[in-house]
C-alpha positions as CSV (number, residue, x, y, z in Angstrom):
1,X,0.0,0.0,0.0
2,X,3.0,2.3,0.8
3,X,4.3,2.3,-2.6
4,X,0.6,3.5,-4.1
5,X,1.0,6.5,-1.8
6,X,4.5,7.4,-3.3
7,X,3.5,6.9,-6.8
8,X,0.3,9.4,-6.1
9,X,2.5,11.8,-4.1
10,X,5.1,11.3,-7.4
11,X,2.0,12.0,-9.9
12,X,1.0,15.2,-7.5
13,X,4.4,17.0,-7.3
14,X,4.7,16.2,-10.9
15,X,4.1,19.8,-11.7
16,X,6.6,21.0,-9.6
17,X,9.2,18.4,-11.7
18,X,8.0,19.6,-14.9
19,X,8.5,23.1,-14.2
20,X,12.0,22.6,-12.9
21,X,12.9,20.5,-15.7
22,X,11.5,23.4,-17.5
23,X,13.3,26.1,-15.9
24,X,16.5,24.4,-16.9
25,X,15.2,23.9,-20.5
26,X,14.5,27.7,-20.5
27,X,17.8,28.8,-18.9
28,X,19.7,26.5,-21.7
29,X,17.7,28.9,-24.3
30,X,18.7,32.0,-22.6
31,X,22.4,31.1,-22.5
32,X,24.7,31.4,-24.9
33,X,24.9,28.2,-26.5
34,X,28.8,27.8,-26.8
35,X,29.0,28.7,-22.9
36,X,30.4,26.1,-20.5
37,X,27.0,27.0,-18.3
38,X,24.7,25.9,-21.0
39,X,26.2,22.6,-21.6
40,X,26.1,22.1,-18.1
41,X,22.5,23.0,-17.9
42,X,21.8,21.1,-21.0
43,X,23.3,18.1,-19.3
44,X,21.6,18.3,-16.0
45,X,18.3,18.8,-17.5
46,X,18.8,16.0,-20.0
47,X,20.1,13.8,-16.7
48,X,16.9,14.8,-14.8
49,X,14.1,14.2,-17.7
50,X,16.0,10.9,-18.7
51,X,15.6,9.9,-14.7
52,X,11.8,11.1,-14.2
53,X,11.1,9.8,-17.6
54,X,12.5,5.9,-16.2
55,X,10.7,6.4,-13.0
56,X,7.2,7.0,-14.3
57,X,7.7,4.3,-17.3
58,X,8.1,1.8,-14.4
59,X,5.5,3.5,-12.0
60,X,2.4,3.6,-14.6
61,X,2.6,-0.1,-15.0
62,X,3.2,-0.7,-11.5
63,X,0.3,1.4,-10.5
64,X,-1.7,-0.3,-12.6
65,X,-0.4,-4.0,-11.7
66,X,-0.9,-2.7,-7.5
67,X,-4.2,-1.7,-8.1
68,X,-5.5,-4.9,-9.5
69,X,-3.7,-7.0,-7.1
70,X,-5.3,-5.0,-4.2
71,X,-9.0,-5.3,-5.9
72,X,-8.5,-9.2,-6.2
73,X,-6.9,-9.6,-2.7
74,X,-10.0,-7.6,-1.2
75,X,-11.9,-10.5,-3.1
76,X,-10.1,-13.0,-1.8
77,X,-10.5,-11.7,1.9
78,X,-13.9,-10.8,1.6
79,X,-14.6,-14.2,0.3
80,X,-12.5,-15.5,3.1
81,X,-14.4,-13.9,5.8
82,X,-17.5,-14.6,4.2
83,X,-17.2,-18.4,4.6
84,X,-15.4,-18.1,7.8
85,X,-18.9,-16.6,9.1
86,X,-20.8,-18.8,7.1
87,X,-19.4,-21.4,8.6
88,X,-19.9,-20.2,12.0
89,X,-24.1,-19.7,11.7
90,X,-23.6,-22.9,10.5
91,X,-22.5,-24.1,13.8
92,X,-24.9,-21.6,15.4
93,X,-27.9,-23.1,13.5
94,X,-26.7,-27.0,14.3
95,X,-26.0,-25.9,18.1
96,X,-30.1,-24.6,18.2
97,X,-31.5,-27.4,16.3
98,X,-29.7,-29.6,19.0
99,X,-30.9,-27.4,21.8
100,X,-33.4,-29.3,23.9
101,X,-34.8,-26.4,25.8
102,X,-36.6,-22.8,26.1
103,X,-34.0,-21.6,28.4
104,X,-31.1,-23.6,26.6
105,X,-31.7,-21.9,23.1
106,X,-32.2,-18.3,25.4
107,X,-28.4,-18.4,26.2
108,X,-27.1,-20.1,23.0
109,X,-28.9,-16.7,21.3
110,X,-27.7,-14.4,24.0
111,X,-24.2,-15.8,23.4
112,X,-23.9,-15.3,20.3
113,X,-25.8,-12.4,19.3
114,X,-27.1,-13.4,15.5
115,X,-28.3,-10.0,14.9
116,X,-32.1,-8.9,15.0
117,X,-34.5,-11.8,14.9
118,X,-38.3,-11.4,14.5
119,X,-40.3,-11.7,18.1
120,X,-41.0,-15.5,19.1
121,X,-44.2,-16.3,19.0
122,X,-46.0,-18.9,21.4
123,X,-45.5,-22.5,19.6
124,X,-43.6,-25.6,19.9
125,X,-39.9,-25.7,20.4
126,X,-39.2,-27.0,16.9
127,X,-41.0,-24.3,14.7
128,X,-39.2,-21.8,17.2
129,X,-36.2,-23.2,16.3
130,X,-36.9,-23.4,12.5
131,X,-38.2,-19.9,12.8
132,X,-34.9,-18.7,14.1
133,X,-32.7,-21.1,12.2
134,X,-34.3,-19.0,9.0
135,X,-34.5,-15.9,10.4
136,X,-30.4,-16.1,10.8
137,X,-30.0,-17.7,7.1
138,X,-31.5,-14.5,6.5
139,X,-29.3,-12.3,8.5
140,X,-26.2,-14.3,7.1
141,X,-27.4,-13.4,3.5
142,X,-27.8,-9.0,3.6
143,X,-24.6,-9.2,5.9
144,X,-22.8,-10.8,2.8
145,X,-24.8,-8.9,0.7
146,X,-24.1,-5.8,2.1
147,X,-20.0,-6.3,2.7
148,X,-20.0,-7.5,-1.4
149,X,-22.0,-4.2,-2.1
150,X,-19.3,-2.0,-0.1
151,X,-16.5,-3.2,-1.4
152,X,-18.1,-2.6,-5.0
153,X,-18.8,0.9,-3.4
154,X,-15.4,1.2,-2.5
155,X,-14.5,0.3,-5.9
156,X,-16.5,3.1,-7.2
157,X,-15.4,6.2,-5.0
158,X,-11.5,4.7,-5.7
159,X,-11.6,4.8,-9.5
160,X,-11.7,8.1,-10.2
161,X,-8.6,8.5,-8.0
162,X,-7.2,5.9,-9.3
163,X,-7.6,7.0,-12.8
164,X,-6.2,10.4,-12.2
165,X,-3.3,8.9,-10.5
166,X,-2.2,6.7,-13.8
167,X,-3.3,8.9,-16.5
168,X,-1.4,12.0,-14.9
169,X,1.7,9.7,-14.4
170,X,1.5,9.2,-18.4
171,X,1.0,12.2,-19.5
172,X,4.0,13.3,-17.1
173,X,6.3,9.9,-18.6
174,X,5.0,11.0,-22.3
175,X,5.9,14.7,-21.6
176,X,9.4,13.6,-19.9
177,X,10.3,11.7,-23.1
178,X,9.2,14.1,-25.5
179,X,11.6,16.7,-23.7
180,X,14.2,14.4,-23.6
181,X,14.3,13.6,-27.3
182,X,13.8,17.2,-28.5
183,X,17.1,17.8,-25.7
């Protein structure tokens, strides 16, 4: 994650680069050509495009390969914790069905807190049970639901971000190259 912040803070202060490298492409004008500080200006510029240029050829593709690796790993996780609490209502549901009375299947829902379950009505144990057993199925469902819909969320507000961050840093590489032909 660090190196996504240094490549947007890289993109960012990009300006500030390009007018520096600019600076020096406007002093080498300015000079006479034959003098000893225009060569030397000439060279340090051409020395700091050809760097900057290097730096975001790598960092585009980079971005780009960090990015995608992040989305699928946030996949993978999600998915991870999704089955990890799947698998735990699972045992939730298997530990009521095997509960054998009202005040049993009281602390087994008190302890683990399934989330909000409709009002028991007066019936037999069983259709309590089944009424609870679905009522969690339920509340297992919208809780995946809703972490899938987040992440897509977060997916949303990222992009645009995301995109400015690797489009800037090409149009900054494309401009670093172009100034380091024309040097």
């Amino acid at each position: 994650m660090w190196w996504l912040r240094l490549s947007d803070a890289a993109v960012n202060l990009a300006p500030v680069l390009l007018l520096a490298v600019m600076v020096l492409r406007l002093g080498d004008v300015l000079l006479d050509s034959d003098a000893d500080e225009a060569r030397t200006s000439r060279r340090r510029h051409h020395q700091l495009a050809s760097r900057w240029a290097f730096l975001f050829a790598l960092l585009v593709p980079l971005q780009v390969i960090a990015y995608a690796w992040l989305w699928a790993d946030s996949d993978s996780q999600l998915n991870r914790q999704i089955n990890q609490g799947e698998r735990g209502v699972a045992a939730l549901r298997s530990r009521i069905q095997a509960s054998r009375s009202e005040a049993e299947l009281s602390s087994l829902l008190a302890a683990a807190n399934p989330g909000p379950l409709p009002p028991l009505q007066d019936g037999s144990l069983a259709e309590r049970k089944q009424l609870l057993s679905e009522a969690i199925a339920i509340n297992t469902t919208r809780l995946s639901s809703s972490l899938r819909d987040q992440r897509a969320e977060t997916l949303r507000t990222s992009l645009p971000g995301t995109l400015r961050v690797l489009v800037g840093a090409a149009i900054v590489g494309a401009f670093l190259f172009m100034l380091r032909r024309q040097i």
